[in-house]
C-alpha positions in Angstrom: -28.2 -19.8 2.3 -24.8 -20.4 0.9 -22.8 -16.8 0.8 -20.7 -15.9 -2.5 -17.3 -17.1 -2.3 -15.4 -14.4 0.0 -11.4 -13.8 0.9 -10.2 -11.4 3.5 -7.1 -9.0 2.8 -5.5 -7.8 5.6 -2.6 -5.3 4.3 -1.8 -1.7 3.7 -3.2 0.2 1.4 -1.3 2.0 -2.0 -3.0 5.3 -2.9 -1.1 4.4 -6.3 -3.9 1.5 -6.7 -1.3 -1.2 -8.0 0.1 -3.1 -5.0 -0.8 -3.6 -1.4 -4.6 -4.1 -0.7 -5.5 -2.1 -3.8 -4.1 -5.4 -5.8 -5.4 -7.7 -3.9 -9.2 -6.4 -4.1 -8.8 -6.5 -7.7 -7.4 -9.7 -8.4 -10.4 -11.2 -6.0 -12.8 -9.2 -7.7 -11.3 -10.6 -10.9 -11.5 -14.1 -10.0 -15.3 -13.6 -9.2 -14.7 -13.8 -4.8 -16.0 -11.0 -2.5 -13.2 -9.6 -0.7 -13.4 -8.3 2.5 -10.4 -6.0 4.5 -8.8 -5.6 7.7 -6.5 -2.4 7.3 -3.3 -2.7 8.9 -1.7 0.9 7.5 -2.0 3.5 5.6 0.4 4.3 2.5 0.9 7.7 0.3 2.8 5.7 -2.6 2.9 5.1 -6.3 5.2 3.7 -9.0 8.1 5.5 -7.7 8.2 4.9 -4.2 6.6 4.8 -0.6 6.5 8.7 0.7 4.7 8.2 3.7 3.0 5.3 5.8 1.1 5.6 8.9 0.0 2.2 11.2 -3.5 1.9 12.8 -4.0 1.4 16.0 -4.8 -1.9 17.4 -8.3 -1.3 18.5 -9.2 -0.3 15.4 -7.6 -3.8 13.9 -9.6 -5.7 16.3 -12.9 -4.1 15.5 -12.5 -4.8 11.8 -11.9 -8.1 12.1 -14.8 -8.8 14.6 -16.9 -7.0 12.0 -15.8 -9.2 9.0 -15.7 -12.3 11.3 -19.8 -11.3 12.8 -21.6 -10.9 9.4 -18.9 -12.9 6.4 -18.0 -16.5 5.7 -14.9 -15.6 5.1 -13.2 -18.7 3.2 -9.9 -18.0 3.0 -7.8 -14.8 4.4 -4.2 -13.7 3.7 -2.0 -11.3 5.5 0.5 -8.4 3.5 2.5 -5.6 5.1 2.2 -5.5 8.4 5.0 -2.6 9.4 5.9 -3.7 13.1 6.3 -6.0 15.7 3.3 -4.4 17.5 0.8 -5.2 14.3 2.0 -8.4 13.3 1.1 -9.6 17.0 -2.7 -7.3 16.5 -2.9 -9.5 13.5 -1.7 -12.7 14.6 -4.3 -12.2 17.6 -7.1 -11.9 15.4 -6.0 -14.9 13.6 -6.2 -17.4 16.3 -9.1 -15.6 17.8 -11.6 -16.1 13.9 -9.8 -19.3 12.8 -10.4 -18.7 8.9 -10.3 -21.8 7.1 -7.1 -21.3 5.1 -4.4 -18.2 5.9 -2.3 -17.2 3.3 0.9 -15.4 4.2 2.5 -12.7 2.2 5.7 -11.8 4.0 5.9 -8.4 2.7 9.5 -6.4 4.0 10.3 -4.0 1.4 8.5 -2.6 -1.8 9.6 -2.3 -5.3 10.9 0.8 -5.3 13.0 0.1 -1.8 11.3 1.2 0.9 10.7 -0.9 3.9 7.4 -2.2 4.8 8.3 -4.4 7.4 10.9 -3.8 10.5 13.7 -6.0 12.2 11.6 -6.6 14.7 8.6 -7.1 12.3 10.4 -10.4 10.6 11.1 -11.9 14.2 7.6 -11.9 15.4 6.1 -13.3 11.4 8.9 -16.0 11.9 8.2 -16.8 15.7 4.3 -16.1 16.0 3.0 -15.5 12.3 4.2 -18.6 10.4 3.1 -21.4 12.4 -0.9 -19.7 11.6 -0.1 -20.0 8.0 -1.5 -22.8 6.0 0.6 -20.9 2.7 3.6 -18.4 2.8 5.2 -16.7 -0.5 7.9 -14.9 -0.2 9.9 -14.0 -3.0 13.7 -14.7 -2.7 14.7 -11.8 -1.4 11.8 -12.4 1.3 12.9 -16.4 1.8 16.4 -15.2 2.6 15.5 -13.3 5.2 13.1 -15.7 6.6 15.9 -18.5 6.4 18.8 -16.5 7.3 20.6 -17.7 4.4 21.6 -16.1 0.6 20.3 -18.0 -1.8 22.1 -18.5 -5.5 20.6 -21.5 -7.3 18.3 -24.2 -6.7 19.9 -26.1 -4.3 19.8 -23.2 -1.8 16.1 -22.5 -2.8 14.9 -26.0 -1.5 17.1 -25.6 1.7 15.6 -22.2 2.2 11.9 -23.5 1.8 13.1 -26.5 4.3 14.3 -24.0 6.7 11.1 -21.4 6.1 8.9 -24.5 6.6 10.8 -25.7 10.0 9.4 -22.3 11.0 5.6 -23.3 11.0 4.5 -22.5 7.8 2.7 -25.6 6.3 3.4 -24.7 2.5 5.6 -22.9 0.9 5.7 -21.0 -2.2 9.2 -19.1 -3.3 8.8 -16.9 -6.2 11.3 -16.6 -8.7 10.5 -13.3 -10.0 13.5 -11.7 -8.5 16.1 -14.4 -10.5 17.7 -13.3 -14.0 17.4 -16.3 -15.5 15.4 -16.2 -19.1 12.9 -18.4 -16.9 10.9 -17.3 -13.8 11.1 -20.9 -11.4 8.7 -20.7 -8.3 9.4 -23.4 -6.3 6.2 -25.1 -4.0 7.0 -27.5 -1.0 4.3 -28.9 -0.1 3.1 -30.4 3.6 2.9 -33.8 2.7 6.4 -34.0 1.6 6.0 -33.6 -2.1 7.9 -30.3 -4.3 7.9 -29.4 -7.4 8.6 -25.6 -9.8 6.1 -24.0 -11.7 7.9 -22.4 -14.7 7.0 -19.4 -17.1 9.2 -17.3 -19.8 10.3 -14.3 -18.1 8.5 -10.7 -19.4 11.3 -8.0 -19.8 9.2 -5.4 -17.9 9.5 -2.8 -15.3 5.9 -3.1 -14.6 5.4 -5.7 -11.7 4.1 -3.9 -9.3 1.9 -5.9 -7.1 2.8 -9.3 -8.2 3.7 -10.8 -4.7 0.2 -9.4 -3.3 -1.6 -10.5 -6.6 -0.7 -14.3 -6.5 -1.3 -14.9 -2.7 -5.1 -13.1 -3.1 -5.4 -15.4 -6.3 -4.5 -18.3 -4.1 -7.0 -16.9 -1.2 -10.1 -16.4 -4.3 -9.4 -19.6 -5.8 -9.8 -21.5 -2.5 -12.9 -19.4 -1.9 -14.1 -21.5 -4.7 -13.7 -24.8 -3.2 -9.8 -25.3 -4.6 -7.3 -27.5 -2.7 -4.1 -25.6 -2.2 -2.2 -27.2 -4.5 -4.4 -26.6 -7.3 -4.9 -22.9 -6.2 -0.7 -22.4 -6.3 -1.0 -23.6 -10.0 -3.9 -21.8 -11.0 -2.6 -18.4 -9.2 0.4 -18.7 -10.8 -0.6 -19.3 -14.0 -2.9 -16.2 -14.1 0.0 -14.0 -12.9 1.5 -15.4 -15.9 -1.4 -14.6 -18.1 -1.2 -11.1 -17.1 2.1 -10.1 -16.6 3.1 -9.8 -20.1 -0.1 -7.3 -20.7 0.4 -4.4 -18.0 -1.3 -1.2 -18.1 0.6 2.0 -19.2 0.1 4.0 -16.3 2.6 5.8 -13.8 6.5 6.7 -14.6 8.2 3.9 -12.4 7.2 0.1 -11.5 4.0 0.4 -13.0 0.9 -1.9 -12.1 -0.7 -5.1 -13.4 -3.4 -5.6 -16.0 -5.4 -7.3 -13.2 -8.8 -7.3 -15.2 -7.0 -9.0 -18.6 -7.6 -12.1 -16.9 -11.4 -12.0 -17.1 -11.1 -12.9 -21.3 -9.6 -16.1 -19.9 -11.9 -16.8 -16.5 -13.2 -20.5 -16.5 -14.2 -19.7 -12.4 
C-alpha cells in the first residue's frame, strides 16, 4: 500500500518555532506531506537571536536516520544547519548510505539575527562532500558568495556565482534574492540541463522573514513528495513563499516568523 507523501528535515531545531526544523515541519504539514526528522542540533533561539546551540552526537544521527530509512518512504529529504565539519560528514554519510530520491540542500551559515550556524570548516566539507549529493541547493546571496568565493552585485555576478556553486556538484541551483534591495525580490534557478531563468515577486517591507530560506527548500522537498518534477516544485515553492510573506504573524519583538498555515486558503495539493 502506497504511503502518504513524506519529506525528511534534517536541521536544528528553533525553540522560537519560526525557522530551522520548526519551519520546515510546518510548511510540509502545510502542503499536506508527512515529515519526518533527523536532528542535527539543538538551538535556544527566538526572534532576536541564537543564545545557545548544542550539536548531537553522531551515533545518535545515525540511528535516526536508520529509523526513518527502516519504516518511511521517504520521497524527498533536505539538509539545514549543520554546525561543523564533524556533522556535515555524519550527515553526508547517512546520505549515501539511504539514497533518498531527491536531496534538497539548504546551505544554512548564519541566522537572521547574526549568529553563525555553520563554521569555516563547516562550508569546506558542504562544498567538497555535501554538494555533489544534492540534486537542489538554495542559498541566499549571502550564502552563494561564500559558496563561490566571490561578492556578488548584480545579475551578471549572480549567474557566475550559480555557474561556479554548480561546478561544485550541486545539480540545481536556486539563489534567492531576498537579501537584494531592489523593489523586486529576483531568485535566480539554473537548471541541470543547461536552461536558467528568475522567478520574480514585489518585495514585502517587513522585518518578519524569519524562516524563509528553510520554508522554500521543505516546500520544494513536500511538493516533490507529491510527484513534482523539480522545476515545477522551485516555481510552486516560491510562489507560496510569496503568498505568505506579505501575511506574517504578529509574534515575538525581532525577525518575527511566517504565516506558514495562510497558505492552506490557497492549497490546490
Amino acid at each position: 500500500m502506497p504511503q502518504y507523501p513524506t519529506g525528511l528535515t534534517i536541521a536544528g531545531t528553533d525553540s522560537g518555532g519560526g525557522a530551522g526544523m520548526m519551519a520546515d515541519i510546518k510548511t510540509m504539514q502545510t502542503l499536506k506531506t508527512f515529515a519526518t526528522s533527523v536532528i542535527v542540533g539543538l538551538t535556544a533561539q527566538n526572534t532576536e537571536g541564537v543564545q545557545r546551540i548544542e550539536t548531537v552526537d553522531a551515533a545518535m544521527i545515525d540511528t535516526q536516520f536508520a529509523s526513518v530509512a527502516a519504516d518511511f518512504d521517504v520521497r524527498a529529504a533536505k539538509t539545514g544547519a549543520l554546525f561543523d565539519s564533524d556533522h556535515v560528514q555524519a550527515v553526508v554519510r547517512n546520505l549515501a548510505r539511504f539514497h533518498f530520491p531527491v536531496v534538497v540542500v539548504d546551505p544554512v551559515m548564519v541566522a537572521k539575527g547574526g549568529s553563525h550556524l555553520l563554521d569555516e570548516a563547516g562550508i569546506a566539507t558542504l562544498k567538497t562532500d555535501l554538494l555533489p549529493l544534492a540534486d537542489v541547493v538554495t542559498p541566499n546571496l549571502p550564502e552563494a558568495e561564500l559558496l563561490a568565493g566571490r561578492t556578488i552585485h548584480n545579475r551578471v555576478d549572480v549567474l557566475n556565482a550559480a555557474k561556479q556553486i554548480q561546478q561544485l556538484g550541486a545539480a540545481n541551483v536556486v539563489i534567492k534574492g531576498g537579501h537584494g534591495t531592489n523593489a523586486v525580490v529576483a531568485d535566480y534557478v539554473k537548471l541541470a540541463d543547461g536552461t536558467d531563468y528568475w522567478m520574480e515577486s514585489p518585495r514585502v517591507n517587513t522585518n518578519r522573514t524569519h524562516g524563509t530560506g528553510d520554508t522554500l527548500s521543505s516546500a520544494i522537498v513536500s511538493y516533490v513528495a507529491h510527484g513534482m518534477n523539480l522545476k515545477q516544485a522551485i516555481r510552486q515553492a516560491h510562489d507560496y513563499l510569496a503568498t505568505i510573506i506579505p501575511h506574517p504573524l504578529p509574534l515575538g519583538h525581532g525577525h518575527g516568523p511566517l504565516n506558514h498555515g495562510l497558505w492552506e486558503e490557497h492549497d490546490e495539493i
